[in-house]
BALOBA-1460 file (C-alpha; in Angstrom, 3 decimals):
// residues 113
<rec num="1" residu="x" x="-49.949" y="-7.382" z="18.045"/>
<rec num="2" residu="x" x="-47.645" y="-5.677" z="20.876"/>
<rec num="3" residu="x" x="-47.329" y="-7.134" z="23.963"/>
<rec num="4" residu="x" x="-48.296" y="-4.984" z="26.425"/>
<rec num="5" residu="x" x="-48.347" y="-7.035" z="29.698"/>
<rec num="6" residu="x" x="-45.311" y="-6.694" z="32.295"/>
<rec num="7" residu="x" x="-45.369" y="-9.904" z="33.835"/>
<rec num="8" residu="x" x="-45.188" y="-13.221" z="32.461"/>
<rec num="9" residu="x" x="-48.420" y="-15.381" z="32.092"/>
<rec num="10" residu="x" x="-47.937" y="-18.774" z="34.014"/>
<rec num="11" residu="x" x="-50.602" y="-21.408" z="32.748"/>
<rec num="12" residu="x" x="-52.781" y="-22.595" z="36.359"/>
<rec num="13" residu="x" x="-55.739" y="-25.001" z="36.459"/>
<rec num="14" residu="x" x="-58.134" y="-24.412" z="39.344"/>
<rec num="15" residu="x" x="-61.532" y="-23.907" z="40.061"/>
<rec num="16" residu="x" x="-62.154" y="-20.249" z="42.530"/>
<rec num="17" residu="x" x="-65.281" y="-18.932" z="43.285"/>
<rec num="18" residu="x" x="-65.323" y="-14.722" z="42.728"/>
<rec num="19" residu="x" x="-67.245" y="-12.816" z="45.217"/>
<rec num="20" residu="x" x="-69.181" y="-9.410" z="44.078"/>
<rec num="21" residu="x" x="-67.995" y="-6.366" z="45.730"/>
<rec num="22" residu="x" x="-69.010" y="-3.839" z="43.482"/>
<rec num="23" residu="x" x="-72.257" y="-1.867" z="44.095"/>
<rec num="24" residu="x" x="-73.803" y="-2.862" z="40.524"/>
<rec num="25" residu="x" x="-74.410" y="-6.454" z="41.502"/>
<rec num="26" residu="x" x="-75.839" y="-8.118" z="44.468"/>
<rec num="27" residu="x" x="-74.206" y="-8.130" z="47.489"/>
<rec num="28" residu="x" x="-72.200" y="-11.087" z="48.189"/>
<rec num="29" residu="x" x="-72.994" y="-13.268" z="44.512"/>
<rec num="30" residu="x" x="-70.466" y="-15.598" z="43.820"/>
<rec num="31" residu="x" x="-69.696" y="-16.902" z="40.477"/>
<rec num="32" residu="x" x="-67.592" y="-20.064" z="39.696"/>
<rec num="33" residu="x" x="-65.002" y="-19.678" z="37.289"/>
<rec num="34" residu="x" x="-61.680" y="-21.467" z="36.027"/>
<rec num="35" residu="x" x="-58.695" y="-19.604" z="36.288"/>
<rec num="36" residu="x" x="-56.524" y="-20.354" z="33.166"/>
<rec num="37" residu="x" x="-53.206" y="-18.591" z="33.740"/>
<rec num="38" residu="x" x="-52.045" y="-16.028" z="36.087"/>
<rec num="39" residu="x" x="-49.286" y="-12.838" z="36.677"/>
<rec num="40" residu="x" x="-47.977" y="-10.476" z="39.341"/>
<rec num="41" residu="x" x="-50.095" y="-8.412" z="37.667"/>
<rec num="42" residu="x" x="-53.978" y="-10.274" z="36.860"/>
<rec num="43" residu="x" x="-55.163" y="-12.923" z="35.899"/>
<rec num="44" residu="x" x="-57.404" y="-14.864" z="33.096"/>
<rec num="45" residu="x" x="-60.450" y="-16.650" z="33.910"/>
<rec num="46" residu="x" x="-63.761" y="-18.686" z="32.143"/>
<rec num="47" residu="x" x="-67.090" y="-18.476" z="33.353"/>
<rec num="48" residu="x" x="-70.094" y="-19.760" z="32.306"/>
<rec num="49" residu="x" x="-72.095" y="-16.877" z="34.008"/>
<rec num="50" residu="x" x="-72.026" y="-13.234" z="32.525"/>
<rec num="51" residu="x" x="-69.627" y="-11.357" z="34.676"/>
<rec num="52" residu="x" x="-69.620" y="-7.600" z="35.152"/>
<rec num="53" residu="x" x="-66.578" y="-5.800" z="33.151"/>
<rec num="54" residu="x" x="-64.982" y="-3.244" z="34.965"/>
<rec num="55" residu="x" x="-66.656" y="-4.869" z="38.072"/>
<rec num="56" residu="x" x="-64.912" y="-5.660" z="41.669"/>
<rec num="57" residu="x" x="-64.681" y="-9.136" z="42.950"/>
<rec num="58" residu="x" x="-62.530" y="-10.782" z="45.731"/>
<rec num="59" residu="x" x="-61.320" y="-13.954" z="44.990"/>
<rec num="60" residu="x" x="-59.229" y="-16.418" z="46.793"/>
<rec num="61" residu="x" x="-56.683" y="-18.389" z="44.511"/>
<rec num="62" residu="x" x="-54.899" y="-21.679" z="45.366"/>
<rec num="63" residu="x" x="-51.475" y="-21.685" z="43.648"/>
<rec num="64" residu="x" x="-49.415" y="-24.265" z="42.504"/>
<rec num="65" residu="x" x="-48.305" y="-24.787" z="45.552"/>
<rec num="66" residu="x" x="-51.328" y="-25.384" z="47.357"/>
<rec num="67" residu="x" x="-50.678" y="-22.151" z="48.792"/>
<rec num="68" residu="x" x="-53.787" y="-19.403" z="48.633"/>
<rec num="69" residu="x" x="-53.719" y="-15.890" z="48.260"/>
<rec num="70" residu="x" x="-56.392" y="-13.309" z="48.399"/>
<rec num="71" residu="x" x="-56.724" y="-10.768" z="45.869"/>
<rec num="72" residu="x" x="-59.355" y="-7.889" z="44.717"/>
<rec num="73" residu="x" x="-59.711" y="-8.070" z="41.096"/>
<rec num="74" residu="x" x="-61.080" y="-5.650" z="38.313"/>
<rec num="75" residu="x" x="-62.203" y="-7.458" z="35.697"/>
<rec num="76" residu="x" x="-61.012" y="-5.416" z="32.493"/>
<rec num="77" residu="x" x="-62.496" y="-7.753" z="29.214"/>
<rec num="78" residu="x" x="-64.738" y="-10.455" z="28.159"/>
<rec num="79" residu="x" x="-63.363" y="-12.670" z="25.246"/>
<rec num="80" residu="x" x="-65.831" y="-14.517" z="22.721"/>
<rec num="81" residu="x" x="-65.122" y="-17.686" z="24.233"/>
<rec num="82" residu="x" x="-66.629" y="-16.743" z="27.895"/>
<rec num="83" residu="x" x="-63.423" y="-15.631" z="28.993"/>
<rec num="84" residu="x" x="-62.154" y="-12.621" z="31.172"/>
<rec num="85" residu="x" x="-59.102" y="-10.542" z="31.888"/>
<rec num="86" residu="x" x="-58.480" y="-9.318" z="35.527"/>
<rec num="87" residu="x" x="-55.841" y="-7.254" z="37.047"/>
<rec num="88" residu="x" x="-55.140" y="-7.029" z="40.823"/>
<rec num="89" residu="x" x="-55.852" y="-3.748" z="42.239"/>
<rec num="90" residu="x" x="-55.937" y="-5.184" z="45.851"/>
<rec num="91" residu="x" x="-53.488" y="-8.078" z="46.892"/>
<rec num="92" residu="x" x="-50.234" y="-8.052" z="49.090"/>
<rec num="93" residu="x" x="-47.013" y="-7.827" z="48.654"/>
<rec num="94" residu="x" x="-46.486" y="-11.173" z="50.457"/>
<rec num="95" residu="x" x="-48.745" y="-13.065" z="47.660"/>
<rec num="96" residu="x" x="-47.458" y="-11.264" z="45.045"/>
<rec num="97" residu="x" x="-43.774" y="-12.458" z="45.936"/>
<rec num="98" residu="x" x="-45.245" y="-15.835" z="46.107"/>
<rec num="99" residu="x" x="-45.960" y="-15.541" z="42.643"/>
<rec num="100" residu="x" x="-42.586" y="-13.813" z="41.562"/>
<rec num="101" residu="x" x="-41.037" y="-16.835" z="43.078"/>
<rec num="102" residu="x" x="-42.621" y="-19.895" z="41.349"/>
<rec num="103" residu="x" x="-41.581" y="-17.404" z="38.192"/>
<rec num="104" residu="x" x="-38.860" y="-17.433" z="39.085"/>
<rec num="105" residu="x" x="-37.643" y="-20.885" z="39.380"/>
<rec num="106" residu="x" x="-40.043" y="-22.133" z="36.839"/>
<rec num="107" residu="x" x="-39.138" y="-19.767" z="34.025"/>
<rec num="108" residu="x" x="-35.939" y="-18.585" z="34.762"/>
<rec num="109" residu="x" x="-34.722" y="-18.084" z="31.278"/>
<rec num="110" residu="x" x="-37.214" y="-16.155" z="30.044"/>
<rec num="111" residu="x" x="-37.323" y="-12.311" z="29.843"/>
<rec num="112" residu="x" x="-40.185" y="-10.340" z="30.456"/>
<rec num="113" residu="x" x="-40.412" y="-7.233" z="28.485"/>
Protein backbone atom coordinates (compact mmCIF):
# COMPACT_ATOMS: atom_id res chain seq x y z
CA UNK A 1 0.00 0.00 0.00
CA UNK A 2 1.40 3.70 -0.76
CA UNK A 3 1.95 5.90 1.81
CA UNK A 4 0.16 8.77 1.35
CA UNK A 5 0.54 10.82 4.60
CA UNK A 6 3.10 13.90 4.71
CA UNK A 7 3.99 13.94 8.15
CA UNK A 8 5.35 11.40 10.30
CA UNK A 9 3.04 9.50 12.81
CA UNK A 10 4.47 9.91 16.45
CA UNK A 11 2.91 7.14 18.81
CA UNK A 12 0.98 9.40 22.04
CA UNK A 13 -1.02 7.87 24.90
CA UNK A 14 -3.68 10.16 26.34
CA UNK A 15 -7.10 10.29 27.13
CA UNK A 16 -9.06 13.85 25.30
CA UNK A 17 -12.50 14.40 25.34
CA UNK A 18 -13.87 15.62 21.52
CA UNK A 19 -16.49 18.21 21.53
CA UNK A 20 -19.35 18.18 18.62
CA UNK A 21 -19.35 21.15 16.47
CA UNK A 22 -20.97 19.98 13.56
CA UNK A 23 -24.72 20.65 13.01
CA UNK A 24 -25.59 16.74 12.63
CA UNK A 25 -25.06 16.01 16.29
CA UNK A 26 -26.07 17.65 19.43
CA UNK A 27 -24.75 20.67 20.40
CA UNK A 28 -21.94 20.50 22.71
CA UNK A 29 -21.71 16.18 23.09
CA UNK A 30 -18.51 15.14 24.10
CA UNK A 31 -17.11 11.80 23.48
CA UNK A 32 -14.04 10.26 25.27
CA UNK A 33 -11.55 8.83 23.17
CA UNK A 34 -7.74 7.68 23.25
CA UNK A 35 -5.56 9.31 21.00
CA UNK A 36 -3.04 6.69 19.65
CA UNK A 37 -0.54 8.63 17.55
CA UNK A 38 -0.46 12.01 16.13
CA UNK A 39 1.05 14.42 12.97
CA UNK A 40 1.32 18.03 11.83
CA UNK A 41 -1.23 16.95 9.87
CA UNK A 42 -4.22 14.65 12.10
CA UNK A 43 -4.40 12.45 14.22
CA UNK A 44 -5.67 8.70 15.18
CA UNK A 45 -8.01 8.04 17.86
CA UNK A 46 -10.33 4.94 19.65
CA UNK A 47 -13.62 5.39 20.89
CA UNK A 48 -15.96 3.30 22.29
CA UNK A 49 -18.91 5.57 21.14
CA UNK A 50 -19.93 5.76 17.34
CA UNK A 51 -18.44 8.95 16.10
CA UNK A 52 -19.70 10.92 13.12
CA UNK A 53 -17.28 10.53 9.88
CA UNK A 54 -16.75 13.52 8.12
CA UNK A 55 -18.02 15.26 11.36
CA UNK A 56 -16.38 18.49 13.22
CA UNK A 57 -15.12 18.25 16.70
CA UNK A 58 -12.76 20.49 18.81
CA UNK A 59 -10.52 18.79 20.85
CA UNK A 60 -7.87 19.82 23.22
CA UNK A 61 -4.66 17.53 23.20
CA UNK A 62 -1.97 17.31 25.92
CA UNK A 63 1.38 16.51 24.25
CA UNK A 64 4.25 14.87 25.38
CA UNK A 65 5.25 17.60 26.93
CA UNK A 66 2.47 18.31 29.05
CA UNK A 67 1.91 21.05 26.78
CA UNK A 68 -1.91 21.38 25.18
CA UNK A 69 -2.97 22.50 22.01
CA UNK A 70 -6.34 23.12 20.57
CA UNK A 71 -7.30 21.85 17.34
CA UNK A 72 -10.64 21.46 15.05
CA UNK A 73 -10.65 18.09 13.65
CA UNK A 74 -12.53 16.33 10.68
CA UNK A 75 -12.81 13.03 11.31
CA UNK A 76 -12.12 11.28 7.80
CA UNK A 77 -12.51 7.10 8.68
CA UNK A 78 -13.66 4.58 11.09
CA UNK A 79 -11.43 1.37 11.28
CA UNK A 80 -12.96 -2.15 12.35
CA UNK A 81 -11.36 -1.96 15.55
CA UNK A 82 -13.36 1.36 16.81
CA UNK A 83 -10.78 3.47 15.53
CA UNK A 84 -10.74 6.91 13.63
CA UNK A 85 -8.60 9.04 11.39
CA UNK A 86 -8.68 12.90 11.85
CA UNK A 87 -6.98 15.66 10.10
CA UNK A 88 -6.67 19.25 11.45
CA UNK A 89 -8.52 21.70 9.49
CA UNK A 90 -8.39 24.30 12.38
CA UNK A 91 -5.21 24.55 14.68
CA UNK A 92 -2.31 27.20 14.81
CA UNK A 93 0.68 27.58 13.58
CA UNK A 94 2.14 27.92 17.11
CA UNK A 95 0.84 24.19 18.03
CA UNK A 96 1.65 22.88 14.97
CA UNK A 97 5.45 23.96 15.43
CA UNK A 98 5.15 22.41 18.77
CA UNK A 99 4.64 19.31 17.12
CA UNK A 100 7.33 19.77 14.28
CA UNK A 101 9.67 20.21 17.14
CA UNK A 102 9.31 17.08 19.37
CA UNK A 103 9.70 15.52 15.53
CA UNK A 104 12.20 16.88 15.26
CA UNK A 105 14.46 15.98 18.01
CA UNK A 106 12.80 12.71 18.54
CA UNK A 107 13.08 11.38 15.01
CA UNK A 108 15.65 13.19 13.50
CA UNK A 109 16.89 10.56 11.17
CA UNK A 110 14.00 9.74 9.62
CA UNK A 111 12.65 11.11 6.28
CA UNK A 112 9.26 11.86 5.63
CA UNK A 113 8.17 11.34 2.15
Amino acid sequence: MEEKRRSKRMDINVRISLRAIDADEDDDKTYQVDVINISKGGMAFRCDEEITVNGFYDAQITLWTKEKIGAVIQVLRKNGDNSYGGKFVGVSTSDLFKIEVYELFHYPDEEIK
